[in-house]
C-alpha positions in Angstrom: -21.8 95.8 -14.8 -22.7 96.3 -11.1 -19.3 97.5 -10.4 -18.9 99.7 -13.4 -18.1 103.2 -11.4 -18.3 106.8 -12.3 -14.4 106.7 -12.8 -15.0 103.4 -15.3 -17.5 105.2 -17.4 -15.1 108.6 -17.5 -12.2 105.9 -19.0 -14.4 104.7 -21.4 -15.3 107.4 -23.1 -11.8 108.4 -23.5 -11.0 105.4 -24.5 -13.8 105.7 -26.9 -13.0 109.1 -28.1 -9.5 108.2 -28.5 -11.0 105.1 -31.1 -12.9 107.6 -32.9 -9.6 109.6 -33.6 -8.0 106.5 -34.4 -10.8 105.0 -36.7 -10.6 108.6 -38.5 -7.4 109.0 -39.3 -7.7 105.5 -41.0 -10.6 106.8 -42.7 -12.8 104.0 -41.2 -15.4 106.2 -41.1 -18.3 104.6 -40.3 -16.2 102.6 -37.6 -15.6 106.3 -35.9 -19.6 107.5 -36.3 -19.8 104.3 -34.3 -17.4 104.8 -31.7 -18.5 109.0 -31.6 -22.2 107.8 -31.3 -21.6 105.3 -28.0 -18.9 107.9 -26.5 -21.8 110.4 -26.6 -24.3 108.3 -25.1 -22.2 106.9 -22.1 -23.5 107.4 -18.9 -20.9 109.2 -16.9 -22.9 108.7 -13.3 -22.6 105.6 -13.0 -22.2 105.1 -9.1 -23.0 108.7 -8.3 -26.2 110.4 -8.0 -24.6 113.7 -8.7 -25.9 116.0 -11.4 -22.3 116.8 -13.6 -20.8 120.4 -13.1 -22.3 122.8 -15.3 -19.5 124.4 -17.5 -20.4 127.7 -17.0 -20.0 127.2 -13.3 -17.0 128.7 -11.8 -16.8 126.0 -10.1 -15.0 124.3 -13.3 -12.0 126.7 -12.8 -10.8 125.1 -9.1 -9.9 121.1 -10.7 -7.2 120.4 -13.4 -8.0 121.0 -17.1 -9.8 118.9 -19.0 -7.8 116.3 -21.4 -7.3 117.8 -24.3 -7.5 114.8 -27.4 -5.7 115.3 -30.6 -7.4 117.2 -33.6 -4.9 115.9 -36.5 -3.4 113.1 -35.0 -3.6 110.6 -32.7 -0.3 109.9 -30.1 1.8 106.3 -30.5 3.1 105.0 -27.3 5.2 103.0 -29.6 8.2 104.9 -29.6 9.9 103.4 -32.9 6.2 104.4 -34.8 5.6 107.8 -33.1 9.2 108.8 -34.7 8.1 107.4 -38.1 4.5 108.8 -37.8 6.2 111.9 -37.3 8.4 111.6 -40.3 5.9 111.0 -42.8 3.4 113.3 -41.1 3.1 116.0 -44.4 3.0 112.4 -46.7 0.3 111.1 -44.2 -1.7 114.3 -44.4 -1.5 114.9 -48.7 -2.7 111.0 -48.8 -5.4 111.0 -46.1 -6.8 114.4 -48.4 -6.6 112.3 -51.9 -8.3 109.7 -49.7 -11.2 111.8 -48.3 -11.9 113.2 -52.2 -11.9 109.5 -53.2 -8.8 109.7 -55.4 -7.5 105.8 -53.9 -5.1 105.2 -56.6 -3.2 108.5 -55.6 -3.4 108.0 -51.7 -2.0 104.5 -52.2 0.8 105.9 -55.0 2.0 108.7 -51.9 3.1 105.7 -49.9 3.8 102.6 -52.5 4.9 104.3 -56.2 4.7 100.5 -57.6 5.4 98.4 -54.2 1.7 96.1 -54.8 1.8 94.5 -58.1 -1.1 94.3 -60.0 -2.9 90.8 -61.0 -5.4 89.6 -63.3 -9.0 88.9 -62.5 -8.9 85.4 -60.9 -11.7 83.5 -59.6 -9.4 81.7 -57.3 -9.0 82.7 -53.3 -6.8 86.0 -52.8 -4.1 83.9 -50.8 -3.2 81.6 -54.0 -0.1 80.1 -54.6 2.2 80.8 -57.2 3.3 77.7 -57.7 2.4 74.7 -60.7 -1.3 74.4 -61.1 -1.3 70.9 -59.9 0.1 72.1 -56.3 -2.4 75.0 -55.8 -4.6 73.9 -53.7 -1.9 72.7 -51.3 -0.1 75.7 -52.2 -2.9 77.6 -50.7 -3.0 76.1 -47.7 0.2 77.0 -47.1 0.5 80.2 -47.7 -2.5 80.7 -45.7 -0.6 78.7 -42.5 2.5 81.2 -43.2 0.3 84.1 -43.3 -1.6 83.5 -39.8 1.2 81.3 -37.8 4.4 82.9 -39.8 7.4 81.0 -41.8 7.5 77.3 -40.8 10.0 74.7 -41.7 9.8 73.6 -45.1 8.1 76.6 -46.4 9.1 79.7 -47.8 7.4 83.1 -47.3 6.6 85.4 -50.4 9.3 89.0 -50.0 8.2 91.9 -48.2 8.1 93.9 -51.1 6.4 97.0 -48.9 8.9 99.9 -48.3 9.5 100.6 -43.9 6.4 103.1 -42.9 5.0 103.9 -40.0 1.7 101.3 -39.5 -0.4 104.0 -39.5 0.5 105.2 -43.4 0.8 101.3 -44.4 -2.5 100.5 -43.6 -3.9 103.8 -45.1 -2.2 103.1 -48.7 -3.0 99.2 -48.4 -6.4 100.5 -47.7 -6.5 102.7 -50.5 -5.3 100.1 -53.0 -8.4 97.5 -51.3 -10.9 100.3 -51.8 -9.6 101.3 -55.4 -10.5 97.8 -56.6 -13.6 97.9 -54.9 -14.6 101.1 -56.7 -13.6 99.8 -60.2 -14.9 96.4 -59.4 -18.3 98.6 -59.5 -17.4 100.3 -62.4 -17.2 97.0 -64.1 -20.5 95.5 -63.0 -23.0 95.4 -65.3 -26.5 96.8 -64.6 -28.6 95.1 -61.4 -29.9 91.9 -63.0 -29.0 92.8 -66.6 -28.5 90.4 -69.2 -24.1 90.6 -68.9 -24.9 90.6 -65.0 -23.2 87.4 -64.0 -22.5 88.7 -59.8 -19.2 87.1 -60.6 -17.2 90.9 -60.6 -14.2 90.6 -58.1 -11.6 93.2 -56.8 -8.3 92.7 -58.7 -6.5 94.0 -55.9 -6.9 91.2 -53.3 -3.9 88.6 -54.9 -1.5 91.9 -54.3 -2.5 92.8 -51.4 -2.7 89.3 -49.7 1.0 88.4 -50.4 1.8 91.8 -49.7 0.9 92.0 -46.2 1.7 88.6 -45.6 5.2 88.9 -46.6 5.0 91.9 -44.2 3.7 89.9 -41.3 6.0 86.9 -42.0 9.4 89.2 -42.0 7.6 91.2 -39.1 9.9 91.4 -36.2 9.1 89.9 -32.5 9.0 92.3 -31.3 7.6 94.6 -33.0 4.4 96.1 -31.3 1.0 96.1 -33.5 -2.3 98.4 -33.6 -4.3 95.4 -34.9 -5.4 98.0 -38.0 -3.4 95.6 -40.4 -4.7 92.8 -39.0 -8.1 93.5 -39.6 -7.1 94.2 -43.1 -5.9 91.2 -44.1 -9.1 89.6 -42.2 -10.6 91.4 -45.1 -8.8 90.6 -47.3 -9.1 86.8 -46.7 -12.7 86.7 -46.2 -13.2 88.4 -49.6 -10.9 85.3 -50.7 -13.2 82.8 -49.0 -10.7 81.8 -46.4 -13.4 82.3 -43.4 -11.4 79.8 -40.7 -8.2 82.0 -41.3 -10.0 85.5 -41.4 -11.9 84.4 -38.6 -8.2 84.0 -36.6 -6.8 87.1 -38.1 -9.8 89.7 -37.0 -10.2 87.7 -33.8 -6.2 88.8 -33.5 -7.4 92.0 -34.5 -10.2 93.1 -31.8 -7.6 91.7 -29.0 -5.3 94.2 -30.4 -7.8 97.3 -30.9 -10.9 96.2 -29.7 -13.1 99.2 -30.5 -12.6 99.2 -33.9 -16.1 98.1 -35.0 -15.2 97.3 -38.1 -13.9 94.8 -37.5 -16.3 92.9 -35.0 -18.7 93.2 -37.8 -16.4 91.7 -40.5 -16.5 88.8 -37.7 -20.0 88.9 -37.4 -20.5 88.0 -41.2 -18.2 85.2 -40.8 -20.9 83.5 -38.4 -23.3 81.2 -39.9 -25.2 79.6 -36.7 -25.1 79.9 -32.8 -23.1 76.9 -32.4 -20.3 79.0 -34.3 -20.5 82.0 -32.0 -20.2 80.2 -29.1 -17.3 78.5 -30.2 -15.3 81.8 -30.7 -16.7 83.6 -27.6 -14.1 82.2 -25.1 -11.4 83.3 -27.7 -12.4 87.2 -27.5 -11.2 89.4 -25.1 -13.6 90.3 -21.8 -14.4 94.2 -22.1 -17.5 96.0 -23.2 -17.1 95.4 -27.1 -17.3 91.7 -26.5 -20.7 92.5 -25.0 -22.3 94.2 -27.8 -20.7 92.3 -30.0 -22.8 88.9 -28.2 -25.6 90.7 -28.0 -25.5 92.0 -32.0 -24.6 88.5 -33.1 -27.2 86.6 -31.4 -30.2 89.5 -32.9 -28.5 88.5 -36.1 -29.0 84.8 -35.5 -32.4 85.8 -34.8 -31.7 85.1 -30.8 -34.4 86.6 -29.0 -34.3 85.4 -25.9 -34.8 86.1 -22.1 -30.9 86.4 -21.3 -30.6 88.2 -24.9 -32.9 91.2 -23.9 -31.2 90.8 -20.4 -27.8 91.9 -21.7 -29.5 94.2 -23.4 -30.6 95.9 -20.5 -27.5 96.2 -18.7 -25.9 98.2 -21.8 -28.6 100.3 -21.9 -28.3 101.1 -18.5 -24.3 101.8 -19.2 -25.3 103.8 -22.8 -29.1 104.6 -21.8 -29.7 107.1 -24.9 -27.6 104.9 -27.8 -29.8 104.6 -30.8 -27.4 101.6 -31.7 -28.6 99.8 -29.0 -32.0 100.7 -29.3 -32.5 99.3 -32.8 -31.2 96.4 -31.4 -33.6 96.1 -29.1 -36.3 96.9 -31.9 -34.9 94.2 -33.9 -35.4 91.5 -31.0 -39.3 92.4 -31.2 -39.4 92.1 -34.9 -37.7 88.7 -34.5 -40.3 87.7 -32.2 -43.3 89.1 -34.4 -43.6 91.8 -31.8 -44.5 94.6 -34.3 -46.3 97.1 -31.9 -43.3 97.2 -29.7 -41.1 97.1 -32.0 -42.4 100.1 -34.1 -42.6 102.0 -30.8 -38.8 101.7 -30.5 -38.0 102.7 -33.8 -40.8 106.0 -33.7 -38.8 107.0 -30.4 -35.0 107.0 -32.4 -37.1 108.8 -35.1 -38.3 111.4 -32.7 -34.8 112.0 -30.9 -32.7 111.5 -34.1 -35.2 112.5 -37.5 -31.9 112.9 -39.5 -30.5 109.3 -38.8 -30.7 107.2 -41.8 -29.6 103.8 -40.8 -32.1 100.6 -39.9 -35.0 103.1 -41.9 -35.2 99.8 -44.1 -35.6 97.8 -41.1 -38.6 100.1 -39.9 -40.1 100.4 -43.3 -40.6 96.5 -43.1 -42.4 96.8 -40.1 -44.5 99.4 -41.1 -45.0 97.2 -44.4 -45.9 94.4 -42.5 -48.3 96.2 -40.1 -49.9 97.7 -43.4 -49.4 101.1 -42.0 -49.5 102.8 -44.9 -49.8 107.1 -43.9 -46.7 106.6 -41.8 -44.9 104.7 -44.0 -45.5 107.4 -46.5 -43.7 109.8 -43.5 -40.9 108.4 -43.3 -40.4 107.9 -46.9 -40.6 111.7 -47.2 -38.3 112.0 -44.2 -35.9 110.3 -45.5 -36.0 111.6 -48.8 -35.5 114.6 -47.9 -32.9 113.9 -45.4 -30.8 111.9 -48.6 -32.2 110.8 -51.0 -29.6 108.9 -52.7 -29.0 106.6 -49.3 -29.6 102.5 -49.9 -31.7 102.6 -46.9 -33.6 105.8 -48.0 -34.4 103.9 -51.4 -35.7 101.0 -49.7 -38.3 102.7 -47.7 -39.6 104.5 -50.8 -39.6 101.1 -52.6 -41.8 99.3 -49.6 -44.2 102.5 -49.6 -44.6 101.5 -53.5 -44.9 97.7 -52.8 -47.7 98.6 -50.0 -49.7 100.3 -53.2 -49.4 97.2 -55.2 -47.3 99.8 -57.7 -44.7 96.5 -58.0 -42.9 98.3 -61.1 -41.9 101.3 -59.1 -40.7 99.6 -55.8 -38.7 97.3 -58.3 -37.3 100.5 -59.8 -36.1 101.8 -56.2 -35.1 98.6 -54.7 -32.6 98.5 -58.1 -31.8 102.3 -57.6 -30.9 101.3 -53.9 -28.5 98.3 -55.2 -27.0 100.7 -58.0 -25.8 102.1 -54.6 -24.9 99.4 -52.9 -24.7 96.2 -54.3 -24.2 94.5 -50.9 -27.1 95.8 -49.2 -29.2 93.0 -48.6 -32.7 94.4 -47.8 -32.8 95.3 -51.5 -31.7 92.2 -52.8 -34.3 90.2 -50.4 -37.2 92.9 -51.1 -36.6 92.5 -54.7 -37.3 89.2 -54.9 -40.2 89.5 -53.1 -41.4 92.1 -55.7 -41.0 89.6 -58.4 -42.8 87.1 -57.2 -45.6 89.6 -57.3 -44.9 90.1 -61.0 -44.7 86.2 -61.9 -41.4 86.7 -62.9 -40.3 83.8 -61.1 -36.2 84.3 -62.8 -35.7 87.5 -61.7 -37.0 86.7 -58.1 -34.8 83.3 -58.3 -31.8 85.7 -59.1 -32.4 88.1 -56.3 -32.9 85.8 -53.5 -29.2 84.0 -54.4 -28.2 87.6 -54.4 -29.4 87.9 -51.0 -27.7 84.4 -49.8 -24.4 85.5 -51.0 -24.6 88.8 -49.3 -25.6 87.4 -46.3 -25.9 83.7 -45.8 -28.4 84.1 -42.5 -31.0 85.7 -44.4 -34.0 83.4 -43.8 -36.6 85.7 -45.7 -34.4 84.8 -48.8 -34.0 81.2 -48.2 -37.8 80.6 -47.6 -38.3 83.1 -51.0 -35.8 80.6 -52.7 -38.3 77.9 -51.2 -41.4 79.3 -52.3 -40.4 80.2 -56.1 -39.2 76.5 -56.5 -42.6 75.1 -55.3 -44.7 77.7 -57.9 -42.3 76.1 -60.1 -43.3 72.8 -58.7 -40.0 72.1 -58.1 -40.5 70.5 -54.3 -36.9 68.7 -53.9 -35.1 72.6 -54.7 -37.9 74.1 -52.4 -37.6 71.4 -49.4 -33.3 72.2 -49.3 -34.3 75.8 -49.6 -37.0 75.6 -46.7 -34.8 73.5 -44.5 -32.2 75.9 -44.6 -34.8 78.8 -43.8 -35.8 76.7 -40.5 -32.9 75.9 -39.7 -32.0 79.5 -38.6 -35.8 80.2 -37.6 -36.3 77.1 -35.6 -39.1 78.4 -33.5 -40.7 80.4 -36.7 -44.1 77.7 -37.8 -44.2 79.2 -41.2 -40.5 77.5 -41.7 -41.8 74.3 -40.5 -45.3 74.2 -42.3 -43.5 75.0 -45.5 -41.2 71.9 -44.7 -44.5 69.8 -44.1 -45.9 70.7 -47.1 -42.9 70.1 -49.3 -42.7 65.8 -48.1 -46.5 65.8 -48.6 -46.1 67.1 -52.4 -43.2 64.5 -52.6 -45.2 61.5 -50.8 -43.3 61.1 -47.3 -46.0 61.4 -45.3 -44.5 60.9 -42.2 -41.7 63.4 -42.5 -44.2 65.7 -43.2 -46.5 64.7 -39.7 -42.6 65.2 -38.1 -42.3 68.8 -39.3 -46.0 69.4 -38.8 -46.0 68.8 -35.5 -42.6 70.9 -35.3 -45.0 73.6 -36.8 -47.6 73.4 -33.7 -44.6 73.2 -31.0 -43.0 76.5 -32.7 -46.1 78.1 -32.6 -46.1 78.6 -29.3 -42.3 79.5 -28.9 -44.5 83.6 -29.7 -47.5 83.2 -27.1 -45.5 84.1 -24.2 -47.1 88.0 -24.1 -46.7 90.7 -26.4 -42.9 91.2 -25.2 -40.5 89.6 -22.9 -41.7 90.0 -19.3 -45.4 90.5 -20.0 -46.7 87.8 -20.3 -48.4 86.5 -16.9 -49.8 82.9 -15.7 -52.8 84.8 -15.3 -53.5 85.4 -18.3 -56.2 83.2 -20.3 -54.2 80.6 -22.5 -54.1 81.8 -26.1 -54.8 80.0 -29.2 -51.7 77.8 -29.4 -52.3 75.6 -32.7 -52.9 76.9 -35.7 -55.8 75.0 -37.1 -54.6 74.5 -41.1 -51.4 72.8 -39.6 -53.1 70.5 -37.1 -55.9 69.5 -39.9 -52.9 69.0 -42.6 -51.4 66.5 -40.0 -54.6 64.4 -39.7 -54.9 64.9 -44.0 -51.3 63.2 -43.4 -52.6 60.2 -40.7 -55.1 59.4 -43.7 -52.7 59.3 -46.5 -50.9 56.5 -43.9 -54.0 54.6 -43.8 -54.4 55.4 -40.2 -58.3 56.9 -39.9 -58.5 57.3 -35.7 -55.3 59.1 -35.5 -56.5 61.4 -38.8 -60.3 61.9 -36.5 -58.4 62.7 -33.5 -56.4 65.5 -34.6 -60.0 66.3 -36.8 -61.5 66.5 -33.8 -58.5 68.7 -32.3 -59.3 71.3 -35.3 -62.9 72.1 -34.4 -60.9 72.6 -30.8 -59.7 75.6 -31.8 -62.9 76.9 -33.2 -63.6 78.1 -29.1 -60.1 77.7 -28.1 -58.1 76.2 -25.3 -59.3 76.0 -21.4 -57.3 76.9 -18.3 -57.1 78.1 -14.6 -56.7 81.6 -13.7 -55.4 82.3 -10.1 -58.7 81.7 -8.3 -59.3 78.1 -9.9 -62.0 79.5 -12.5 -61.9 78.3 -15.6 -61.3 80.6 -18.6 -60.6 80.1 -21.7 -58.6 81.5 -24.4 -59.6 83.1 -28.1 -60.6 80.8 -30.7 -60.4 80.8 -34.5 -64.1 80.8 -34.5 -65.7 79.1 -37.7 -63.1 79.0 -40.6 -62.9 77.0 -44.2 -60.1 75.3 -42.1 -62.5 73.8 -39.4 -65.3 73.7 -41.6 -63.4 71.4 -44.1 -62.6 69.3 -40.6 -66.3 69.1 -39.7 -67.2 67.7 -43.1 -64.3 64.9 -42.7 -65.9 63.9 -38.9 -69.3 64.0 -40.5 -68.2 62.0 -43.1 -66.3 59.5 -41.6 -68.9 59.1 -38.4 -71.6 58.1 -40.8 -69.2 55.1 -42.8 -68.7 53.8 -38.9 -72.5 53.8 -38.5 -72.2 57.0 -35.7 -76.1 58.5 -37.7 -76.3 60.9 -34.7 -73.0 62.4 -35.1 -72.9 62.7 -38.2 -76.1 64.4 -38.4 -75.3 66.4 -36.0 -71.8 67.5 -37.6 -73.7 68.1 -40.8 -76.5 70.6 -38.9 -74.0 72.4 -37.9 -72.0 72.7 -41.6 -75.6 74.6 -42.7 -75.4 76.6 -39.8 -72.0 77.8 -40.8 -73.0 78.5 -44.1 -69.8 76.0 -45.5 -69.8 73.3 -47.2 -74.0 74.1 -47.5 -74.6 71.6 -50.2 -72.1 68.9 -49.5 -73.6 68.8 -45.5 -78.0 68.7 -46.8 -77.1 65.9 -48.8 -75.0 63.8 -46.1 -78.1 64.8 -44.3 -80.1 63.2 -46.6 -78.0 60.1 -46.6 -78.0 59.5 -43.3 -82.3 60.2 -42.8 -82.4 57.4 -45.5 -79.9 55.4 -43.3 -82.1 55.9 -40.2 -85.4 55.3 -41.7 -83.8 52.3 -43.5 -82.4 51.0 -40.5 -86.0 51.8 -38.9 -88.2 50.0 -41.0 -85.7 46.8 -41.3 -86.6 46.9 -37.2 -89.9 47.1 -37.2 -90.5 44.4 -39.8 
């Protein structure tokens, strides 16, 4: 990034502006916003402190004319597919119209009158074999070997059955046919969570469409050059099959081919379960800018907010200083680290330079929620609602509003209308079934939450909803692997970890749950650092680092072992936190952090001590502990009549001495 130059930045927005033509004319639409959207937030002074020429300036008419970019199509430097694009240029431009008006079936017939056969509904991977059923499995893996690595010995590659075209109309009417079965796959779904809603609706068109292309990559020649746009669709195509190792190959193929295609990175993205997996397919991408963001909006999604995260973040923002991309990105690493204020400050700056932009609104309507800011919430409700109304995202926000009233029926009502929209948006699903747990319906909320897994496997929120519907259920075995899972991809999150604790205490394993306890108290401070990355100073007075329920439930846990001074240290470690931890500033004074002050938590802690100081014959602690209890105003009657107890001790003990 140092040596980015003025020069650079000007390629890169062609190159950019050239991706959003190409991205178009495939009618990858939201691929080309993309590519528009970072084109016009490149920084073209990179290197030079110069203000750029004003175009009004005659000073415009002494250099060269501008490049002028291609309105209807893009050039081919492919010679072979510039003379075919050419040919079928009026074909290209009747189907790219039927596409536009969503007519798929009559984009792909302009290309392929009957060339993709149809198939049944299977519930089998798109790249089956046709063989016996006793060889399918191995048939499959074959087929998917031919498709990524092309005909080997000893097996034999389905026909190309696809007529010669140009790769820009192939992949348009191969796109058409995938999208066709997408829409009717909708029109065959039953209503959100209805009683014929089984989530089991599949597109009919992925069996043709898998052979198809890869009989046409298998008779492909050598030679042959390739956009990587048919790549990327059969990377599609495979992941919809479940193939994720071969998809993974094919897309990486892809992006090395076209690399600003963003499509296609975030096809890749969803392929990505955990960090080890993204850094095992980092060395295999190619080194440009795309391979940057891509890292850096990987990692957010694996919930990686970290130092060198937010570093990399910086040095795109310094290349793209005004992308709104980039800066809900960067509003996403604060909500990750339960950095609200910060992170509703980035999102209320893209709303103020951008009111009209829809996307992430559900991501700043959970913030909002979660910060209980209710009259702004209710603003950007009616923002977006009046900006479109009938957007996922728009729904959402107008369901959290509701959910913030405790009006649970209505937000239910939006988060479904928002799904009848998209039934892969994942907020929704995930928001939903947090709306009926609200409503006791613990079914429905069960339902959503898988939803939510199979949309998007990384999901914590619905993993640790999964975990706590089981355990109202009393289920504790289904809400431990649900739990584990959740803190598994929140390791430094203590809610994961106490919820694991709790879980082996209900099913008597004590000391797994002291283990994930104690995990609990070391994530906690993974979040004390400052209120953002960078702000937090040694000077600063240490901050309340344990939580005081987990570190009492660990000594509840040292008693259940039979183990009563490890239970009275970590007793005594609870009332700690009443006045909080000591430390050091710069000048050697002492200083010490907030405390919890008096809670039912510490209270409960100082009845234990008081207790268990007055069965080891400690009268004056105990006593002590107790005076305080009816100070506190907790545990009142429980502590006068320890107190009693132990004056009858003392004056027992008193008069045995004296006689």
């Amino acid at each position: 990034m140092a040596t980015f130059t003025k020069e650079d930045a000007r390629q890169l927005r062609s190159t950019l502006q050239d991706a959003t033509i190409k991205c178009s004319e495939r009618c990858l639409y939201q691929s080309a916003k993309w590519a528009a959207e970072l084109s016009a937030s490149l920084s073209v002074r990179i290197g030079d402190s110069d203000e750029e020429t004003d175009p009004d300036s005659p000073m415009e008419d002494t250099g060269p004319p501008p490049t002028v970019f291609p309105v209807v199509v893009s050039a081919n430097s492919d010679l072979q597919e510039a003379r075919l694009e050419a040919y079928e240029i009026h074909k290209y431009l009747l189907a790219k119209s039927y596409f536009d008006c969503r007519e798929f079936e009559r984009c792909a017939a302009v290309f392929l009158p009957s060339a993709v056969p149809k198939s049944s509904l299977s519930v089998s991977s798109p790249n089956v074999s046709t063989r016996s059923p006793a060889k399918s499995a191995r048939g499959k893996s074959k087929e998917t070997k031919a498709a990524t690595e092309g005909p080997t010995a000893g097996s034999i590659p389905p026909p190309n059955v696809l007529p010669r075209l140009s790769q820009k109309s192939l992949f348009l009417a191969l796109y058409a046919k995938y999208m066709s079965g997408e829409k009717r796959k909708d029109e065959e779904s039953e209503m959100i969570l209805g009683p014929a809603d089984r989530g089991s609706a599949m597109n009919k068109e992925l069996v043709g469409l898998s052979r198809s292309l890869e009989g046409w990559f298998a008779t492909r020649r050598p030679d042959q050059s390739s956009g990587g746009w048919l790549e990327y669709l059969y990377g599609i195509v495979l992941a919809k099959g479940k193939n994720e190792e071969d998809a993974k190959r094919w897309l990486i193929r892809s992006v090395h081919l076209f690399p600003y295609n963003w499509g296609a990175w975030l096809e890749l993205n969803d392929l990505l379960g955990s960090v080890e997996e993204l850094h095992r397919i980092v060395p295999e991408l190619p080194q440009n800018v795309m391979t940057l963001v891509f890292h850096l909006y990987a990692n957010q999604e694996l919930y990686q907010s970290t130092e060198p995260i937010h570093h990399q973040l910086n040095e795109l923002q310094r290349l793209f200083p005004q992308n709104h991309f980039l800066m809900t990105q960067r509003a996403l690493l604060y909500y990750h680290s339960k950095d609200f204020d910060e992170a509703e400050s980035v999102f209320s700056d893209i709303l103020h330079a951008d009111p009209y932009r829809i996307d992430s609104l559900d991501h700043y309507s959970n913030i909002l929620y979660v910060m209980s800011a209710r009259p702004k919430l209710a603003f950007v409700a009616q923002l977006a609602t009046a900006t479109d109304k009938f957007r996922p995202e728009t729904c959402c926000v107008v369901g959290n509003y509701y959910s913030l009233k405790s009006e649970h029926e209505k937000a239910v009502q939006y988060f479904r209308r928002a799904l009848t929209l998209d039934r892969n948006f994942l907020s929704a699903w995930t928001l939903m079934g947090h709306e009926y747990v609200e409503m006791k319906n613990t079914h429905a909320a069960i339902e959503s939450y898988r939803r939510a897994v199979d949309v998007n496997r990384k999901d914590y929120r619905a993993w640790y909803g999964l975990g706590q519907t089981y355990e109202v259920l009393e289920m504790h075995l289904y809400a431990l692997f649900y739990y584990q899972r959740a803190s598994s991809l929140r390791p430094y999150d203590p809610k994961m970890w106490q919820a694991v604790g709790s879980c082996y205490d209900k099913i008597d394993r004590p000391v797994q749950s002291i283990k994930a306890y104690k995990r609990a108290l070391v994530a906690g401070t993974y979040y004390d650092v400052g209120s953002s990355f960078g702000s937090g100073t040694t000077s600063d007075p240490p901050s309340g680092a344990m939580d005081p329920e987990i570190v009492y439930q660990i000594a509840l846990m040292y008693e259940k072992l039979g183990e009563p001074d490890d239970a009275a240290e970590y007793m005594e470690m609870t009332l700690a936190q009443e006045e909080g931890p000591v430390g050091e500033d710069d000048d050697g004074e002492e200083v010490r952090g907030a405390g919890t002050g008096v809670t039912n938590t510490t209270s409960k802690a100082r009845m234990w001590l008081a207790r268990w100081e007055y069965t080891r014959g400690a009268y004056a602690r105990a006593m002590e502990l107790a005076n305080e209890l009816c100070q506190d105003g907790v545990e009142v009657e429980e502590a006068k009549a320890l107190i009693r107890d132990v004056r009858a001790r003392m004056e027992g003990e008193g008069d045995a001495g004296e006689s």
